[in-house]
C-alpha positions in Angstrom: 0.0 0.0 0.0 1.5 3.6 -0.8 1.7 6.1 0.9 -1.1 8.2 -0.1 -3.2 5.1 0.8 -2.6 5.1 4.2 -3.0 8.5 4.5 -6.7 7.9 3.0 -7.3 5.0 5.1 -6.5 7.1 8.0 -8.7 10.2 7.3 -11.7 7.5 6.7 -10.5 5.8 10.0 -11.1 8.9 11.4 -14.3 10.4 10.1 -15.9 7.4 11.6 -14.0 7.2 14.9 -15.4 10.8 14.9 -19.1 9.4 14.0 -18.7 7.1 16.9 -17.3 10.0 18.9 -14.1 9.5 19.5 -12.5 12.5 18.7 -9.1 12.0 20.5 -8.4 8.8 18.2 -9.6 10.6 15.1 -7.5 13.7 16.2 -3.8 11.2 16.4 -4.8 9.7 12.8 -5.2 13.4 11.0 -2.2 14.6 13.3 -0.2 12.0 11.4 -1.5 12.9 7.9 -0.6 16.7 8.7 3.0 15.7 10.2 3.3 13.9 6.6 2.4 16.8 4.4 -0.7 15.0 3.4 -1.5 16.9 -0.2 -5.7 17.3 0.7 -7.8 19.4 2.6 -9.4 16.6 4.8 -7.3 16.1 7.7 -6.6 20.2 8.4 -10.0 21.1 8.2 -11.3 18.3 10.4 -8.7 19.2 12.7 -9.3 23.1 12.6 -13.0 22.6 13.6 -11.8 20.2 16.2 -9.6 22.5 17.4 -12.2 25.0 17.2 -14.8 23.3 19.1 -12.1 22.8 21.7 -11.4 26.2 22.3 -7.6 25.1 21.3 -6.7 28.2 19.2 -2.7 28.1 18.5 -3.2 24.4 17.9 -6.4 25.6 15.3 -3.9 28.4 14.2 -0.8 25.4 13.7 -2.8 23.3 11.1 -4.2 25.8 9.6 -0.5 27.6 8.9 0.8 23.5 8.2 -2.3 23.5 5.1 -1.0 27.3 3.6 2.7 25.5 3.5 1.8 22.0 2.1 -0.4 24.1 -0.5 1.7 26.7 -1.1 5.1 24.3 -1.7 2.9 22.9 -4.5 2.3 25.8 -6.4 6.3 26.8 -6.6 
């Protein structure tokens, strides 16, 4: 499996630990996408309106920053 699979497998991991409401475990599996550059919107934006609903603003604010420099790398 490549790369980019796992990464997929893990943001659909997540979105249904998430469903099931288990946002901690869903949180570590988009953390790891975002620590790999994942090249998608999924994992930041799940994790911004975690971070969001947790009141956890510079961690909101890191992700956020993390998906303008993945983005941005691609355009150059």
């Amino acid at each position: 499996m490549s790369s980019f699979e796992t990464q997929v497998d893990r943001n659909l991991m997540g979105k249904r630990l998430e469903k099931e409401g288990k946002v901690q475990e869903a949180k570590a599996l988009y953390e790891a996408n975002v620590s790999e550059d994942f090249v998608g919107s999924f994992p930041y934006r799940r994790l911004a309106v975690i971070y969001r609903k947790e009141k956890s603003v510079r961690d909101e604010i890191r992700v956020l920053n993390k998906a303008v420099e993945v983005f941005n790398s691609l355009i150059k």
